[in-house]
Each structure stands twice: as structure tokens, then as C-alpha cells.
C-alpha positions as CSV (number, residue, x, y, z in Angstrom):
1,X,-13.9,-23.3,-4.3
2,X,-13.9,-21.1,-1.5
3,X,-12.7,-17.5,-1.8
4,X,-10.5,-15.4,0.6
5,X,-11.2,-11.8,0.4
6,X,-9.3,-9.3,2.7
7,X,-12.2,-7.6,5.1
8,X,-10.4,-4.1,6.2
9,X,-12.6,-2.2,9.1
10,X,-12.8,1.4,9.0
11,X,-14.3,4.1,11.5
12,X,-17.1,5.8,9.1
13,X,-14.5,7.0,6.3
14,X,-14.7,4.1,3.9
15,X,-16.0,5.8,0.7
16,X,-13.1,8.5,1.5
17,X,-10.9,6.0,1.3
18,X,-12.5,4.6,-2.1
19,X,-11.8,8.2,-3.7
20,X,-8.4,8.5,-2.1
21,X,-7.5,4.6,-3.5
22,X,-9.2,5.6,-7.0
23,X,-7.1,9.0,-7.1
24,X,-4.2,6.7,-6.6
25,X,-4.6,3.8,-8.9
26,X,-5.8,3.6,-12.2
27,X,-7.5,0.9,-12.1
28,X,-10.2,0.9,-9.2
29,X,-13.7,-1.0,-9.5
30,X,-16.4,-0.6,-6.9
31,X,-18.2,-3.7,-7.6
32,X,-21.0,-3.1,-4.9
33,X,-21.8,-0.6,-1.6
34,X,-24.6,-1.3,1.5
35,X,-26.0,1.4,3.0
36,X,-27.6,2.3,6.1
37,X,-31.4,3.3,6.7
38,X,-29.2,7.0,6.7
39,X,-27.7,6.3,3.3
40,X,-23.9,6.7,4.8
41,X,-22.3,3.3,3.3
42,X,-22.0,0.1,5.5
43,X,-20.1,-2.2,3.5
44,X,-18.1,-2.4,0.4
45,X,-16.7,-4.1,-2.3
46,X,-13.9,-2.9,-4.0
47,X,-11.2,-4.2,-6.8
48,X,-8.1,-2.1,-6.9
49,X,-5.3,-3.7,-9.2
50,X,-7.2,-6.8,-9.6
51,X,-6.8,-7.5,-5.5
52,X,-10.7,-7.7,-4.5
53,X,-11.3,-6.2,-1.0
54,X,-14.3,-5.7,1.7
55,X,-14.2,-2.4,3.1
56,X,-16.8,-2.0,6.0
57,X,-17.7,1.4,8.1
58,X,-17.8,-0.3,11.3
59,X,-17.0,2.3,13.9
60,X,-14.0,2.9,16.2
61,X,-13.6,-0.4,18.1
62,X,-10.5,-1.5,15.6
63,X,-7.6,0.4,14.2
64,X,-5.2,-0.8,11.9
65,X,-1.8,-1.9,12.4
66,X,1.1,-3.2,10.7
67,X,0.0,-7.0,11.0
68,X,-1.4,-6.3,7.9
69,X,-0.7,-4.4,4.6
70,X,-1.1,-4.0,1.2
71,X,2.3,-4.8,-1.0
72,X,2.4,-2.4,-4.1
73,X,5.0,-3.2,-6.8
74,X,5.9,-0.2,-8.4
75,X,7.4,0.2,-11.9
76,X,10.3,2.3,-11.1
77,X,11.2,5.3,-9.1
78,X,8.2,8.0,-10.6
79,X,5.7,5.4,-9.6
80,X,7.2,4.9,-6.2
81,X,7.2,8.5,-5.3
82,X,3.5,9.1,-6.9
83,X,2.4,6.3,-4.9
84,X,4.2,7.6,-1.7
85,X,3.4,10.8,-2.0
86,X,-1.0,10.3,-2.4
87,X,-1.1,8.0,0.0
88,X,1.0,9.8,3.1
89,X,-0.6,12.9,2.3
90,X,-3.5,14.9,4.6
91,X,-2.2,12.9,7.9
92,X,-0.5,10.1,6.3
93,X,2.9,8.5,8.4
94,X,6.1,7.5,6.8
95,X,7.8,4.5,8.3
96,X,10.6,2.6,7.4
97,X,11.4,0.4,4.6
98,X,9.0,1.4,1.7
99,X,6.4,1.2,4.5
100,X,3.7,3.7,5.2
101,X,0.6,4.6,6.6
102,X,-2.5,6.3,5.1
103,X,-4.6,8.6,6.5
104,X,-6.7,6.2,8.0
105,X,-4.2,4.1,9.0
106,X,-3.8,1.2,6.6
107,X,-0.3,0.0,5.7
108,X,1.1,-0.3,2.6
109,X,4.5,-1.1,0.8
110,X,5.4,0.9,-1.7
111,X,8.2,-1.2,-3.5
112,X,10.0,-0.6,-6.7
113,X,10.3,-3.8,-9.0
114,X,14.1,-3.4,-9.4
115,X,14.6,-4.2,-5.7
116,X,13.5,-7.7,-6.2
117,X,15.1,-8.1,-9.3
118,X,18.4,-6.4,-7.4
119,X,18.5,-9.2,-4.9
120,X,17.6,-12.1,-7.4
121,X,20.3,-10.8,-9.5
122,X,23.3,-10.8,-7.6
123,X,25.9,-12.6,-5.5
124,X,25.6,-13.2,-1.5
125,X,27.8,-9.7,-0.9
126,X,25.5,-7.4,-3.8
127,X,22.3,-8.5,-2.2
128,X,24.0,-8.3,1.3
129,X,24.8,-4.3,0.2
130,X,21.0,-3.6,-1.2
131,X,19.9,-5.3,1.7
132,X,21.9,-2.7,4.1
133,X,20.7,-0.2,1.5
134,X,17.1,-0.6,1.7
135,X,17.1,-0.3,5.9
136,X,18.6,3.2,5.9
137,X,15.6,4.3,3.5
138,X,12.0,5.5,4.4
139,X,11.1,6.0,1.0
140,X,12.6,3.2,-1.5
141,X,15.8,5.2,-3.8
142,X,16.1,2.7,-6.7
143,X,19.6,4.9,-7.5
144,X,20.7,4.2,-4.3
145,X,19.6,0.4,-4.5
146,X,21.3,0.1,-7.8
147,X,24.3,1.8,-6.3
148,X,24.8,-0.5,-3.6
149,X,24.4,-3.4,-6.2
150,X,27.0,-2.3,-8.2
151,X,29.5,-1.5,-5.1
């Protein structure tokens, strides 16, 4: 059976991002890294959170944009802002929505697990208020959610 690998491009700063995703996450593997004739890596395969991925140093022809992103489901508030805070910092961008960019321009979404389980919970009108929540917020408040929930 086939396997479907997400290939992310980066300019020449692909093992800085492995040590910025390893300082992250707990779990980081680097199952395998090319290099060049130089010795400055070419491709890479990496497993963070059990989510294989193919990193490759491919110059500056592509950027990233927010077509594509990686979904993080936090456990709670402290992981949010841990996770929000690594991954914005030295030139990272806030956005909108639990969204964010890194320094080298990935997006991710940083999500607590309680929203999800806010919106499952409830009636039309609770899920309608977290909902309305959630757009006024950069950075996901899972007090705020709940607080919105309960009306």
C-alpha cells in the first residue's frame, strides 16, 4: 500500500528547523538526512508526534503559505502556550485562530483539546458562543472557551 508523506520545502534551514521542532516536542525522530558533496543536508526524514515528514533544503523558489499546516492538539492551556510560545519566537507571526507561523514560515495550529470537546458537547447556542469565542482569539484561552460554553 502506497504511503503519503507530507514533503515541506525549505530555503537551506531544514536541520534548524529539526532542532527548533525537537526543542518543541518530545518526541522527535530523525529517521534519515542526505547531504550534499558540501555536507550541508539535502533531504530529510523526520517523525514528530508519530506524523512522518520529508523535509528538503531546496532553495528559495517556494515559501510557505497557509494552504498547508500542521494541526497540534494540545492538552490544555500550559501546552498551548509552550507550544505557542517556541514556535513564534526568533521571527515567528501570530495569526488568528490558534494559527501561527514559524520562523520559517510553516503554519501550524496550536489547538487545545477542550475546544473540540466544547463544541461536541453542547447545544446549537453553546457551540454557536465558543464558536464566536474562538474568532476574537489569536492565541486559543481555554477559560474563555469554557466561559462562552457556559454562558
Amino acid at each position: 500500500m502506497a504511503v503519503i508523506t507530507p514533503f515541506l520545502w525549505f530555503d537551506d534551514d531544514l536541520e534548524e528547523a529539526i532542532e527548533l521542532y525537537a526543542s518543541v516536542f518530545d518526541d522527535v525522530v530523525v529517521h534519515d538526512v542526505s547531504r550534499n558533496p558540501d555536507g550541508s543536508a539535502f533531504i530529510a526524514e523526520v517523525e514528530i508526534a508519530g506524523q512522518r515528514l520529508k523535509l528538503l533544503n531546496g532553495g528559495p523558489a517556494f515559501r510557505f503559505n497557509e494552504a498547508f499546516s500542521l494541526f497540534v492538539e494540545c492538552d490544555g492551556q500550559a501546552e498551548v502556550d509552550r507550544c505557542w510560545d517556541a514556535l513564534t519566537a526568533d521571527g515567528g507571526e501570530e495569526s488568528q485562530c490558534g494559527w501561527l507561523k514559524d520562523r520559517f514560515g510553516l503554519s501550524w495550529q496550536i489547538v487545545p483539546r477542550q475546544f473540540g470537546e466544547l463544541m461536541a458537547a453542547g447545544d446549537a447556542e453553546q457551540a454557536a458562543r465558543v464558536m464566536a469565542a474562538m474568532r476574537t482569539m489569536t492565541r486559543f484561552d481555554v477559560a474563555a472557551l469554557q466561559a462562552a460554553f457556559d454562558g
